[in-house]
C-alpha positions in Angstrom: 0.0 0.0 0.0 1.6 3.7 -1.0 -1.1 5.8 0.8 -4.3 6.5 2.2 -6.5 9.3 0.8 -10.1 10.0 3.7 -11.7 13.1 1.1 -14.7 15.0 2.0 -15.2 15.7 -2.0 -13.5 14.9 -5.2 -12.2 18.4 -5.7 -8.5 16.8 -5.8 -9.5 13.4 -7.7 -8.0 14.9 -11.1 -4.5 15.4 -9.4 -4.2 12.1 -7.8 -5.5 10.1 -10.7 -2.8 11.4 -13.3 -0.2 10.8 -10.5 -1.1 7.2 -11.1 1.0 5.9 -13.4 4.3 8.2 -12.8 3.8 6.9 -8.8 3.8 3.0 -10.5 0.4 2.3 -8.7 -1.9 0.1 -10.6 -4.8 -0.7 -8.1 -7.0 1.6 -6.3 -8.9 0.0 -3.4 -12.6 2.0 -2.5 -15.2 1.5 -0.1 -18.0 1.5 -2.4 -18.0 1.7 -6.4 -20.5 4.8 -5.0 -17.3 6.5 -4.0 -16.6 6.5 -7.6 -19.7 8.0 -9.2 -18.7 9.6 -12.7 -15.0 9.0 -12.1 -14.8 5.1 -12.4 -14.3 5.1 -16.5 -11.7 7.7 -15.9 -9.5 5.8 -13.5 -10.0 2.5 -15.0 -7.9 4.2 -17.5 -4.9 4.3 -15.2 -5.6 1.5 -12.5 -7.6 -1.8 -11.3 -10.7 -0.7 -9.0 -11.1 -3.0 -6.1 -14.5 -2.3 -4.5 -15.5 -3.5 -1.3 -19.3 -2.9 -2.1 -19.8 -4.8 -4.2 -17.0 -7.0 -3.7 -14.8 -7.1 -6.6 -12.6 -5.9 -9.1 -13.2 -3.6 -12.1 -10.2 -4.0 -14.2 -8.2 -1.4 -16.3 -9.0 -0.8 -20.0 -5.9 -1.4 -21.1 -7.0 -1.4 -25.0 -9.1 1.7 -25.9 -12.6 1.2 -26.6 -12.9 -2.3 -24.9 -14.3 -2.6 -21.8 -13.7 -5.0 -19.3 -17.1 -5.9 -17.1 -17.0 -5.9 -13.2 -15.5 -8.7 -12.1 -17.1 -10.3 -8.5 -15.4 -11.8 -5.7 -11.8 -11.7 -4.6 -10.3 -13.7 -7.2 -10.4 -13.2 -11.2 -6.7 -12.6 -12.1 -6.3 -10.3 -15.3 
């Protein structure tokens, strides 16, 4: 784990996400995929979600214009 971010609003989500990729993270763990709402396309452009509500993972588009669907559950490798 690199860091911790507790945010009251998204005002700084821009920052951190394009500090993805030059920081070499490639997962972003979140309470809820609620925590997400209109950023999720956005970041899975840069990382894996992991979402603890549900419980899963919502991989990175790693080819552009193919979308990856949620993936449940703890496992599903890439």
């Amino acid at each position: 784990m690199r860091g911790v971010l507790a945010a009251e609003s998204d005002g700084n989500f821009a920052s951190l996400f394009a500090s993805f990729e030059l920081s070499g993270i490639t997962a972003l763990l979140v309470p809820s995929a609620l925590h997400m709402t209109g950023w999720m396309n956005v970041v899975r452009h840069h990382v894996d979600v992991w979402t603890l509500d549900p419980l899963g993972r919502w991989p990175r588009h790693c080819t552009p214009g193919r979308m990856i669907p949620f993936r449940p559950g703890l496992g599903g490798s890439r």
